[in-house]
PyMOL commands that place a pseudoatom at each C-alpha (Angstrom):
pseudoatom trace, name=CA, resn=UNK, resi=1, chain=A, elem=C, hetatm=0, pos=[15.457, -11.422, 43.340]
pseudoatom trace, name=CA, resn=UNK, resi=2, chain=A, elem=C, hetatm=0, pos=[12.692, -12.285, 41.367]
pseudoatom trace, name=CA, resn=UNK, resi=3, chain=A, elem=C, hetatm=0, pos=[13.358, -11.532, 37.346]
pseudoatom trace, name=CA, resn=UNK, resi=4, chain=A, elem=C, hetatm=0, pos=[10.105, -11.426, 35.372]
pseudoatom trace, name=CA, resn=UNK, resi=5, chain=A, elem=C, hetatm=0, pos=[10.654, -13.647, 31.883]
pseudoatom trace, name=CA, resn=UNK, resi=6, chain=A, elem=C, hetatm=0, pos=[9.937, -11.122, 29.055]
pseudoatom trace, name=CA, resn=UNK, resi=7, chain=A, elem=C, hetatm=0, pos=[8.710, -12.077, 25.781]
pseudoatom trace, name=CA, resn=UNK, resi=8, chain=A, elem=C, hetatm=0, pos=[10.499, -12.863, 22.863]
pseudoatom trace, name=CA, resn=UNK, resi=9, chain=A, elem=C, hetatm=0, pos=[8.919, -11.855, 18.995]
pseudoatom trace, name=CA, resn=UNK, resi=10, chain=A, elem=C, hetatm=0, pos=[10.445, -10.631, 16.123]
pseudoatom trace, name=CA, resn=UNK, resi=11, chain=A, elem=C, hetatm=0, pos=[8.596, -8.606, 14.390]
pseudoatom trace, name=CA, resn=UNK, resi=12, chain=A, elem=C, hetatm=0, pos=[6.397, -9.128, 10.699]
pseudoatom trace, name=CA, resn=UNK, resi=13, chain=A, elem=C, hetatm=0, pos=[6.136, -4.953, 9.948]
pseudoatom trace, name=CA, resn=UNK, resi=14, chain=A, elem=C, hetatm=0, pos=[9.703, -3.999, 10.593]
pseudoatom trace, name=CA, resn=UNK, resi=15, chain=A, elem=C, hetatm=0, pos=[13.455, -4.821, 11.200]
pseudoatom trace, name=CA, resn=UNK, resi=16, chain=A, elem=C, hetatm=0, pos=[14.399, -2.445, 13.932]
pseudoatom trace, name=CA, resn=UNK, resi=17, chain=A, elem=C, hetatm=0, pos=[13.780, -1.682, 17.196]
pseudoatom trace, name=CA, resn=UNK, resi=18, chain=A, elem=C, hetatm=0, pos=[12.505, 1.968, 18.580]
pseudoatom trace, name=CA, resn=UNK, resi=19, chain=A, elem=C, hetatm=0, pos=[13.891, 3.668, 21.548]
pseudoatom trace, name=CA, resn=UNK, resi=20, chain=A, elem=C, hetatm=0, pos=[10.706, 5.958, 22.666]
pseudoatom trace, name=CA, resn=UNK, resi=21, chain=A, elem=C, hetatm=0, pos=[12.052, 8.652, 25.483]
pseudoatom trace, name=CA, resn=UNK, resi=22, chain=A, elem=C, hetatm=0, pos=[11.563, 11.861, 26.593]
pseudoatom trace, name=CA, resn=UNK, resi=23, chain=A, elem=C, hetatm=0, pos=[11.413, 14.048, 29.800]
pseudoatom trace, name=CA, resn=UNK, resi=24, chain=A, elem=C, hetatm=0, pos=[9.167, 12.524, 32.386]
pseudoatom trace, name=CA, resn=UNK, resi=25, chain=A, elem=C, hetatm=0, pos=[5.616, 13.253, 32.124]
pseudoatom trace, name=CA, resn=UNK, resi=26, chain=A, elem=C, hetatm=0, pos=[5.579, 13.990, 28.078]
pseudoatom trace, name=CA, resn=UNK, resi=27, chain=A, elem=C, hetatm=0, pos=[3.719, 10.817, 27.294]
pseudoatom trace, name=CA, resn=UNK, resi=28, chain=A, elem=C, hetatm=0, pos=[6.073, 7.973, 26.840]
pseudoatom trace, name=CA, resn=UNK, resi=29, chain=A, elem=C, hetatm=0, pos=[4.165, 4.933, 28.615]
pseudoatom trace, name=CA, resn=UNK, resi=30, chain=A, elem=C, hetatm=0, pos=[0.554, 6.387, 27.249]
pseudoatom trace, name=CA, resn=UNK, resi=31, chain=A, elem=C, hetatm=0, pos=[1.884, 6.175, 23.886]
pseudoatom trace, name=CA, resn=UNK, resi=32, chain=A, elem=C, hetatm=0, pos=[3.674, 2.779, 24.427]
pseudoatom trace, name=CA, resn=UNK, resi=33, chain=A, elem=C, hetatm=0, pos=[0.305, 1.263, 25.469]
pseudoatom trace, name=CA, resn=UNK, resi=34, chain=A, elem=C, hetatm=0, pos=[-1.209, 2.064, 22.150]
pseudoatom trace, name=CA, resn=UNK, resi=35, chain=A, elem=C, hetatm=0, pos=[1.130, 1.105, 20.538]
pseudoatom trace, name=CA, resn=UNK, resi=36, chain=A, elem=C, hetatm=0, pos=[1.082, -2.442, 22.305]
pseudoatom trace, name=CA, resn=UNK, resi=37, chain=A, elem=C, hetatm=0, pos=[-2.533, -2.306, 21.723]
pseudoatom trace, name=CA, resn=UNK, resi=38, chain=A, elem=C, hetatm=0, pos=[-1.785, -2.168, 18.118]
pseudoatom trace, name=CA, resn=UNK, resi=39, chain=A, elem=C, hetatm=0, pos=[0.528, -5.204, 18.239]
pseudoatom trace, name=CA, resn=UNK, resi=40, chain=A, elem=C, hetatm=0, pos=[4.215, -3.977, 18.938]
pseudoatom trace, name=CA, resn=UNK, resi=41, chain=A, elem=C, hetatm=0, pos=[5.738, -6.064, 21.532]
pseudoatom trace, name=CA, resn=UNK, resi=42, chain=A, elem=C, hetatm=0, pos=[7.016, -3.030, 24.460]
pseudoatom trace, name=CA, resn=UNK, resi=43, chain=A, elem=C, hetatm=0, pos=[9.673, -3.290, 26.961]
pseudoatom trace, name=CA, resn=UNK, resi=44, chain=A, elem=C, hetatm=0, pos=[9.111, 0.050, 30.110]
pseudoatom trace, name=CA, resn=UNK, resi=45, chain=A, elem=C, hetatm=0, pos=[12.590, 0.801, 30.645]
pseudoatom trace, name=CA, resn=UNK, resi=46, chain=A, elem=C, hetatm=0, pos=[11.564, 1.670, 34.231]
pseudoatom trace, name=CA, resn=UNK, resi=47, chain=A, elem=C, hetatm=0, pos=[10.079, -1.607, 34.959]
pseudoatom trace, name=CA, resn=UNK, resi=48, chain=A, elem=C, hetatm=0, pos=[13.016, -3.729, 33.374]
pseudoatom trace, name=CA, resn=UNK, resi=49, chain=A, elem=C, hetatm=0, pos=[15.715, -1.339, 35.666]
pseudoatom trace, name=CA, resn=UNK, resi=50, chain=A, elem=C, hetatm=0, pos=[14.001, -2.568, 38.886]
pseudoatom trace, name=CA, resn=UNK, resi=51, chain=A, elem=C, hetatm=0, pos=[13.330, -6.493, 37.471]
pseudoatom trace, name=CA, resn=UNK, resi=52, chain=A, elem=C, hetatm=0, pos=[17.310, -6.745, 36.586]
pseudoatom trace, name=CA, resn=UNK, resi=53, chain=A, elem=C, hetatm=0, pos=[18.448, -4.489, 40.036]
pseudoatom trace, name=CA, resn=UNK, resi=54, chain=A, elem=C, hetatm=0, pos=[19.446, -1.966, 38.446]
pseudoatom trace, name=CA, resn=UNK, resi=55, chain=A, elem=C, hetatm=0, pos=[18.750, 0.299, 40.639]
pseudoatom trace, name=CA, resn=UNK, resi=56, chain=A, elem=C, hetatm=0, pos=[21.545, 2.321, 42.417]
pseudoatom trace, name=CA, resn=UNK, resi=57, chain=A, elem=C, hetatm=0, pos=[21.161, 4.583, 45.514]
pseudoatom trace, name=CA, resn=UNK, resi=58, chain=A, elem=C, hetatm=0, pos=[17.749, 6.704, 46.210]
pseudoatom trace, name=CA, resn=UNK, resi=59, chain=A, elem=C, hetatm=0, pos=[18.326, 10.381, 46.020]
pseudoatom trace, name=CA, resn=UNK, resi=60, chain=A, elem=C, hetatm=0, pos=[16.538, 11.317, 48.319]
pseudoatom trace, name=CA, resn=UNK, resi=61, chain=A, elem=C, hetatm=0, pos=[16.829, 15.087, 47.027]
pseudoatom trace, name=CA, resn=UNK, resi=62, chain=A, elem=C, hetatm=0, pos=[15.756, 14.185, 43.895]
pseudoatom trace, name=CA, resn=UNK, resi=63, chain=A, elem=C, hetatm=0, pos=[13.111, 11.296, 45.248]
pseudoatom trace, name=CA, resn=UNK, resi=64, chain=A, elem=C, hetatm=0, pos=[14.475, 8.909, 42.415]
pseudoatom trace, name=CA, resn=UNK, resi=65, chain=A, elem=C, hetatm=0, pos=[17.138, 6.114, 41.562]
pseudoatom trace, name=CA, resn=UNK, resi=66, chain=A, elem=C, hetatm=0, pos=[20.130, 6.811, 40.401]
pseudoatom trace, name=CA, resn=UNK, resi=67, chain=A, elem=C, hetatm=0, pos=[21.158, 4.258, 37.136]
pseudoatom trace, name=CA, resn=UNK, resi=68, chain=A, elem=C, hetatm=0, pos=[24.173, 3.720, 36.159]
pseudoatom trace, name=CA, resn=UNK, resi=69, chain=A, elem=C, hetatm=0, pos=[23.672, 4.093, 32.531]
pseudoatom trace, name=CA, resn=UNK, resi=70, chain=A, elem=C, hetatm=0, pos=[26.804, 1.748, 30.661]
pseudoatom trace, name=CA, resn=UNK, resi=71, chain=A, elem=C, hetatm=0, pos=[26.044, -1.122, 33.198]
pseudoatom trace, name=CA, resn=UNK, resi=72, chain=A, elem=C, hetatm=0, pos=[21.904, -0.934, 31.967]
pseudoatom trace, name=CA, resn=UNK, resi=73, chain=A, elem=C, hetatm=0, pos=[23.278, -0.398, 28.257]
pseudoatom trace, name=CA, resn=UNK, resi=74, chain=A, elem=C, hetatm=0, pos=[25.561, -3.381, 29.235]
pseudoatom trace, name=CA, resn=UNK, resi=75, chain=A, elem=C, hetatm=0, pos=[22.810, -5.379, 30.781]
pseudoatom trace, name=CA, resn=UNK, resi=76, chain=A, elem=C, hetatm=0, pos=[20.187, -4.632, 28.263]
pseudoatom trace, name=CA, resn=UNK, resi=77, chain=A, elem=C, hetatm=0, pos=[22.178, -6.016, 24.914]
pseudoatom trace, name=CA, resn=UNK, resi=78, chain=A, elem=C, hetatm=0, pos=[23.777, -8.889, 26.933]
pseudoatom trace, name=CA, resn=UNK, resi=79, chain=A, elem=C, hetatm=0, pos=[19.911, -10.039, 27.556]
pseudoatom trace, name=CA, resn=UNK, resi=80, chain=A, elem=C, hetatm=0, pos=[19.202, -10.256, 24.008]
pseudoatom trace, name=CA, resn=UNK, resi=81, chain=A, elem=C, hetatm=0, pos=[15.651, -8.887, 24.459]
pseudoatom trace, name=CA, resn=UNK, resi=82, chain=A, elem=C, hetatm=0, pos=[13.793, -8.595, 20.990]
pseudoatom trace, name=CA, resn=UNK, resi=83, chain=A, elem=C, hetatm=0, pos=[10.815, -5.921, 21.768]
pseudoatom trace, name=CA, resn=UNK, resi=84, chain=A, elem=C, hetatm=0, pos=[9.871, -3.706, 18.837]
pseudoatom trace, name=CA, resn=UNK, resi=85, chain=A, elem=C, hetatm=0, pos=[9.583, -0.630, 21.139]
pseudoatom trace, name=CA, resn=UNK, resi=86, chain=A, elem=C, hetatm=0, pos=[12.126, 0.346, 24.565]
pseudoatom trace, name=CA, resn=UNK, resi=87, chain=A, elem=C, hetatm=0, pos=[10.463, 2.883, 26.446]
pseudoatom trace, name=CA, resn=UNK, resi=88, chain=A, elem=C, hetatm=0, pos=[11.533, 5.202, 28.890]
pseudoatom trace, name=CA, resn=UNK, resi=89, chain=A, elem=C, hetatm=0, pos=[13.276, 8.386, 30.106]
pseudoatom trace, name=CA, resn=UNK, resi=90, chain=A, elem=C, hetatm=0, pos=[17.055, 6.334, 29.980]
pseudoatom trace, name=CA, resn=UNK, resi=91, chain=A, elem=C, hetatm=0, pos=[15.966, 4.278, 26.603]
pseudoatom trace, name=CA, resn=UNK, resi=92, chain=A, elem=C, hetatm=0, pos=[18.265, 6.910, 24.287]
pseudoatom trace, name=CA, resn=UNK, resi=93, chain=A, elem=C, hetatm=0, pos=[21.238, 5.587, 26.634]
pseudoatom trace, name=CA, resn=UNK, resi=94, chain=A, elem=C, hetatm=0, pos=[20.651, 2.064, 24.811]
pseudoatom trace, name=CA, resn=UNK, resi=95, chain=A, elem=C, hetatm=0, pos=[21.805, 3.486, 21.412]
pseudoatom trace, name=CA, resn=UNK, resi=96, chain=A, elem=C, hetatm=0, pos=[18.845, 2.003, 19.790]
pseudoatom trace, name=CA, resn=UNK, resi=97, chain=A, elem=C, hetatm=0, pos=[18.487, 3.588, 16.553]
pseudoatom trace, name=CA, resn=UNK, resi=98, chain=A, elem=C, hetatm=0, pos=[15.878, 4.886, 15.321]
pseudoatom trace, name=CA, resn=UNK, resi=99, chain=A, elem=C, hetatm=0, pos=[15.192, 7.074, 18.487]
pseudoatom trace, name=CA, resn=UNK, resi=100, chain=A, elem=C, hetatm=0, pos=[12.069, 9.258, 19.223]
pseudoatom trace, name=CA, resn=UNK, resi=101, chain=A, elem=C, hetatm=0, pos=[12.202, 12.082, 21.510]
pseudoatom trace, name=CA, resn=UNK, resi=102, chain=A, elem=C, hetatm=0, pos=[8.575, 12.767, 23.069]
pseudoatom trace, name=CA, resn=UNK, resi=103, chain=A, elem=C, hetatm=0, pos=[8.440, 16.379, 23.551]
pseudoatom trace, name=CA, resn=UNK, resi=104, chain=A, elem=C, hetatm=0, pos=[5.704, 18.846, 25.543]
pseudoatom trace, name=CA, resn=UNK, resi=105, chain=A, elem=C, hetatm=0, pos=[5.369, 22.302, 26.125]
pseudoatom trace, name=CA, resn=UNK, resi=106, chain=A, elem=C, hetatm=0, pos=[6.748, 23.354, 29.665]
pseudoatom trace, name=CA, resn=UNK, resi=107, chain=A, elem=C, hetatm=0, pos=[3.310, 25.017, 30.772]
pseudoatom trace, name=CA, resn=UNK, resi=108, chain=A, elem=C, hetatm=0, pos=[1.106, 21.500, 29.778]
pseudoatom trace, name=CA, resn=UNK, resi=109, chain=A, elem=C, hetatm=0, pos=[4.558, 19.607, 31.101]
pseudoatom trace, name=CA, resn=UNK, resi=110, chain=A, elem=C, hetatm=0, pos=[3.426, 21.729, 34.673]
pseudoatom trace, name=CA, resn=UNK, resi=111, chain=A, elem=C, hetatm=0, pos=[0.383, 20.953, 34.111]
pseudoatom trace, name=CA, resn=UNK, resi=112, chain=A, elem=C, hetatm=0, pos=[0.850, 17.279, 33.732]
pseudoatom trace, name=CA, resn=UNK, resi=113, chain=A, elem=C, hetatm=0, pos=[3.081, 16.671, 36.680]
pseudoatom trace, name=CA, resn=UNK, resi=114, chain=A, elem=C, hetatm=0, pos=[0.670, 18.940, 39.434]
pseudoatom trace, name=CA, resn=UNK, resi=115, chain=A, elem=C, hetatm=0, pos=[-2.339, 16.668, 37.476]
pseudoatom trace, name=CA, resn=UNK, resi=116, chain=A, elem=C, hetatm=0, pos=[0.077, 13.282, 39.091]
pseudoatom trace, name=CA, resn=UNK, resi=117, chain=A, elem=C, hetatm=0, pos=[0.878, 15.249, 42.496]
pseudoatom trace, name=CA, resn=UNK, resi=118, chain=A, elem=C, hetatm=0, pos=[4.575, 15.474, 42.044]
pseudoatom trace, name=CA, resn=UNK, resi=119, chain=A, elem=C, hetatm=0, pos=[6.485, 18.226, 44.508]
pseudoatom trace, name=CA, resn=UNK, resi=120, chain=A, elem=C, hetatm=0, pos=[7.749, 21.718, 42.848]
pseudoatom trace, name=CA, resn=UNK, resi=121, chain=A, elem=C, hetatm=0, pos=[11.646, 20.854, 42.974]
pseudoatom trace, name=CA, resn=UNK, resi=122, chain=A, elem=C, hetatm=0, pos=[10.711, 17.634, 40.483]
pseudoatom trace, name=CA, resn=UNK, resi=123, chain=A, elem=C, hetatm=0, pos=[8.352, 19.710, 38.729]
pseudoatom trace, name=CA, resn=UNK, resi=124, chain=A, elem=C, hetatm=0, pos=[10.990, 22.461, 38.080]
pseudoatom trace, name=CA, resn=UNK, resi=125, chain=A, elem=C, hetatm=0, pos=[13.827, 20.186, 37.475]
pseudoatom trace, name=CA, resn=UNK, resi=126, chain=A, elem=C, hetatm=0, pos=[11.779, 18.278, 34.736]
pseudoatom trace, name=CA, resn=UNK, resi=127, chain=A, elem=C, hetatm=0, pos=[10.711, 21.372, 32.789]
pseudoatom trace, name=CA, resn=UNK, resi=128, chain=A, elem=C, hetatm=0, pos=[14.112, 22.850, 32.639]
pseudoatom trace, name=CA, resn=UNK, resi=129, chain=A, elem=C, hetatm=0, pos=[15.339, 19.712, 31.323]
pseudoatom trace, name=CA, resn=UNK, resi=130, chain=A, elem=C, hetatm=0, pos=[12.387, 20.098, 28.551]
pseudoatom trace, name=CA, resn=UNK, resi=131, chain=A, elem=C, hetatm=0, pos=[13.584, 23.563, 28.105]
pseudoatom trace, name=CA, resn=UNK, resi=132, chain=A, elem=C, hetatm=0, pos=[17.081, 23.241, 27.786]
pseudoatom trace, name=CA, resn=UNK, resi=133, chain=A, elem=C, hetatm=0, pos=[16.503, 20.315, 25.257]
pseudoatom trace, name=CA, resn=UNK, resi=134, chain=A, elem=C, hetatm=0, pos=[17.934, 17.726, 27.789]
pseudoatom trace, name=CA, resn=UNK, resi=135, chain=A, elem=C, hetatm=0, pos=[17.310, 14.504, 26.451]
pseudoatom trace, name=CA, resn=UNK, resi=136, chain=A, elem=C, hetatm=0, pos=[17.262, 15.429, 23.026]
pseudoatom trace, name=CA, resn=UNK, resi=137, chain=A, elem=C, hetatm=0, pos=[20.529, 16.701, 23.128]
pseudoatom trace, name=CA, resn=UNK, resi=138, chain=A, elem=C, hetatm=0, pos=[21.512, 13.389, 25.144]
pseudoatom trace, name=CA, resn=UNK, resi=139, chain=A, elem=C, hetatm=0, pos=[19.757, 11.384, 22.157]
pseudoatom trace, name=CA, resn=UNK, resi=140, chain=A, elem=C, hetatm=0, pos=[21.515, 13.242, 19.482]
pseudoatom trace, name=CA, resn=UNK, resi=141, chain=A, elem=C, hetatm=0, pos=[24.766, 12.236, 21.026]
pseudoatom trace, name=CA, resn=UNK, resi=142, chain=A, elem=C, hetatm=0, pos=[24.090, 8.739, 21.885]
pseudoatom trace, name=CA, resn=UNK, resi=143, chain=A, elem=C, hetatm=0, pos=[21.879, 7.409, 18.799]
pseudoatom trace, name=CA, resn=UNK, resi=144, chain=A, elem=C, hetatm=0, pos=[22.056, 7.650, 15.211]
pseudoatom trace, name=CA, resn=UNK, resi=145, chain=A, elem=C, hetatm=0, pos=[19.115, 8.261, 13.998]
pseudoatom trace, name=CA, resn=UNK, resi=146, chain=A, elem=C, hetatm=0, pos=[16.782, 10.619, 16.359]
pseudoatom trace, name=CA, resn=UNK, resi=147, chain=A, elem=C, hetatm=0, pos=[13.460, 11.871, 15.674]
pseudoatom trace, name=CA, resn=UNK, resi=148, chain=A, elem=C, hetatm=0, pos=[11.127, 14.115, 18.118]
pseudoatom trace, name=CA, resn=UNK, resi=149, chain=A, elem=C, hetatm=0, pos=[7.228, 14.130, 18.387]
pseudoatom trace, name=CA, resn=UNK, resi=150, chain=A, elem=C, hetatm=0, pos=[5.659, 17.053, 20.157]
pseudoatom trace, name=CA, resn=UNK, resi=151, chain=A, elem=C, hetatm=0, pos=[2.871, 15.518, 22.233]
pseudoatom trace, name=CA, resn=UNK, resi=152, chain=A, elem=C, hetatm=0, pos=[1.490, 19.236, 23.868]
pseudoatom trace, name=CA, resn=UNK, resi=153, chain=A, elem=C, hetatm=0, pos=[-2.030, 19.049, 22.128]
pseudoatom trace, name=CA, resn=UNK, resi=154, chain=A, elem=C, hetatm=0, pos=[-2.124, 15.733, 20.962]
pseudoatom trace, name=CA, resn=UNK, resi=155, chain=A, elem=C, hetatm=0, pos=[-4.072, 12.753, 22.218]
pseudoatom trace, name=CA, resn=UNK, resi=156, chain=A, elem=C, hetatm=0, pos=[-1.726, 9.679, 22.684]
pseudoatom trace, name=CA, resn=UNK, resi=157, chain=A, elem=C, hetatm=0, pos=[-3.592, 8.150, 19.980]
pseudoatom trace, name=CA, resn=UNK, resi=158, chain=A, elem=C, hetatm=0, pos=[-2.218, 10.391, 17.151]
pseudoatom trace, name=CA, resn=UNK, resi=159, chain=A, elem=C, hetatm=0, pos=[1.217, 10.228, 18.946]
pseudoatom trace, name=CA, resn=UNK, resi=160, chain=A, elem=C, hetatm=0, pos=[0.927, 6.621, 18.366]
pseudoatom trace, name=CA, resn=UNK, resi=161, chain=A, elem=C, hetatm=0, pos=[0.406, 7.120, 15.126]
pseudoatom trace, name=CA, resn=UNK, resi=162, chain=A, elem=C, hetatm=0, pos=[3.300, 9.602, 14.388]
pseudoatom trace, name=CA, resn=UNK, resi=163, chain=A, elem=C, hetatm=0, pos=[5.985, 7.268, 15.875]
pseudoatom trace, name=CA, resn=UNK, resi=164, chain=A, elem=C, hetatm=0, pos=[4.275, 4.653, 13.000]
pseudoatom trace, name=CA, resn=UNK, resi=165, chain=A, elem=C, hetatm=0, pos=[5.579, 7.410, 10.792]
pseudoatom trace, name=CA, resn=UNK, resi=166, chain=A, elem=C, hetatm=0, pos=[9.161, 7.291, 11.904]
pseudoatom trace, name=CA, resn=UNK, resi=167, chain=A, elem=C, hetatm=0, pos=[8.651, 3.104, 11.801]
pseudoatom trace, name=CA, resn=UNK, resi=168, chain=A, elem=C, hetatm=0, pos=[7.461, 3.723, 8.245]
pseudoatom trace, name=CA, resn=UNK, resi=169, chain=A, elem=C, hetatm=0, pos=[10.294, 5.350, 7.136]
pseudoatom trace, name=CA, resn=UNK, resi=170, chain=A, elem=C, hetatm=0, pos=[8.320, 9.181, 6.937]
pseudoatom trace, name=CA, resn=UNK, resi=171, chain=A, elem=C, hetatm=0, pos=[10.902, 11.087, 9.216]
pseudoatom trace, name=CA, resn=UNK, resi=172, chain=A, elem=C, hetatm=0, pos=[11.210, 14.500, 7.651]
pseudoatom trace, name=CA, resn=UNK, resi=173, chain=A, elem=C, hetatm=0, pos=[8.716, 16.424, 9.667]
pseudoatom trace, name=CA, resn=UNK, resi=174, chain=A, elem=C, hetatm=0, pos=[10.163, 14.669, 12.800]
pseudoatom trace, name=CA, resn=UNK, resi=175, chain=A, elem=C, hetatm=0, pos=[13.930, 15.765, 12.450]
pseudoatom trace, name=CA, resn=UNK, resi=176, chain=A, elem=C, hetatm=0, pos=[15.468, 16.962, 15.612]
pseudoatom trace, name=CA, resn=UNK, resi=177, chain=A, elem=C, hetatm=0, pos=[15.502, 20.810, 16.043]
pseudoatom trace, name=CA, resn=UNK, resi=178, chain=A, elem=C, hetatm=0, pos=[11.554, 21.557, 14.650]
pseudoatom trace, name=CA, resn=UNK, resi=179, chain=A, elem=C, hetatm=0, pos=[10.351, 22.164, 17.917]
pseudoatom trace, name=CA, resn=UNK, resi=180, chain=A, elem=C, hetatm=0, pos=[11.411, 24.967, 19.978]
pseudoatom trace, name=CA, resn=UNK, resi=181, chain=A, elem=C, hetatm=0, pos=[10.464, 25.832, 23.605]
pseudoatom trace, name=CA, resn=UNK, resi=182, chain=A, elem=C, hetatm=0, pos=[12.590, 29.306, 23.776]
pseudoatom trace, name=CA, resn=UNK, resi=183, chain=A, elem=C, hetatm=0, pos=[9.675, 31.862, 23.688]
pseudoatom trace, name=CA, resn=UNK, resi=184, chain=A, elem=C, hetatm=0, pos=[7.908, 29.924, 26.651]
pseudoatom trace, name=CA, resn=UNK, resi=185, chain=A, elem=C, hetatm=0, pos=[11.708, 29.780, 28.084]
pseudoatom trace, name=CA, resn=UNK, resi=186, chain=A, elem=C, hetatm=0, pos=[11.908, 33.694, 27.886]
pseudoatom trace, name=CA, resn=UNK, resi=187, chain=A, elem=C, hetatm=0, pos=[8.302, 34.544, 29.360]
pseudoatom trace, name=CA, resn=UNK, resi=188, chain=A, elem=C, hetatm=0, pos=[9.088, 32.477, 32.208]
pseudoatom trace, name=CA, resn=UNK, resi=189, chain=A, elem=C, hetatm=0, pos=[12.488, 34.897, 33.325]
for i in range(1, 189): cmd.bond("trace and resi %d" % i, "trace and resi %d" % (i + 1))
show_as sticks, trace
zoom trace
């Protein structure tokens, strides 16, 4: 198994570490690429899972991995790793505090996912998960301090930006409950 050798930095700007997650499709790597082009050092979740092999069976349903989440959270802090930003759909199972929760509006979330030719079962699955505040709920849980960033009409540049916000310490307009999918929820019944 080959093991890619990740970069080690600690960081000038700030003393913590971001977990950056959200249902797929909302605008997680996007956003981590700006942010890497602005100098934070960023570990893709996905990537690292398949590097360490930690990778379980394929559902073949679902067309995915499955990940056996205390053995990555396990794996991850036993590595050490020092990025400034972990991101990816599973990154709120690393307890990495602060946490931000990407978030989309179902419709653009459909849009977004026929745009990258996923099937209608992966499509569906995904925006109920948005709906039903999946991984928010997951983060809220798991992390201690979780903020979400609704990305529906936003370039990934201004997300970017935002999730400086929460690095800066200017959370309030990011705490957990603002954004609320339940009218699109109840015109889709």
């Amino acid at each position: 198994m080959k093991v890619r050798k990740y970069k080690y930095r600690l960081t000038t700007w700030m003393n913590m570490k971001i977990a950056l997650t959200g249902t797929p499709g909302v605008g997680k790597t996007r956003v981590s690429k700006v942010l890497e082009r602005r100098g934070y050092e960023t570990l893709g979740l996905n990537e690292f899972i398949k590097d360490m092999g930690l990778r379980g069976d394929k559902d073949h349903n679902r067309k995915t991995f499955e990940v056996d989440t205390e053995h990555l959270k396990e794996v991850y802090h036993r590595e050490k790793l020092d990025f400034d930003i972990v991101e990816g759909h599973l990154a709120h199972h690393l307890s990495i505090s602060p946490t931000v929760v990407l978030r989309c509006a179902p419709s653009e979330l459909e849009e977004r996912m026929k745009n990258k030719g996923w099937d209608r079962d992966k499509i569906e699955e995904n925006i109920e998960a948005e709906m039903l505040d999946a991984i928010l709920i997951e983060a809220l849980d798991l992390c201690e301090d979780v903020y979400e960033i609704d990305t529906t009409s936003k370039y990934p540049k201004e997300v970017a930006s935002e999730v400086e916000d929460v690095i800066d310490g200017e959370v309030k307009k990011y705490e957990p409950g603002s954004i609320d999918w339940s009218e699109e929820f109840l015109s889709r019944q």
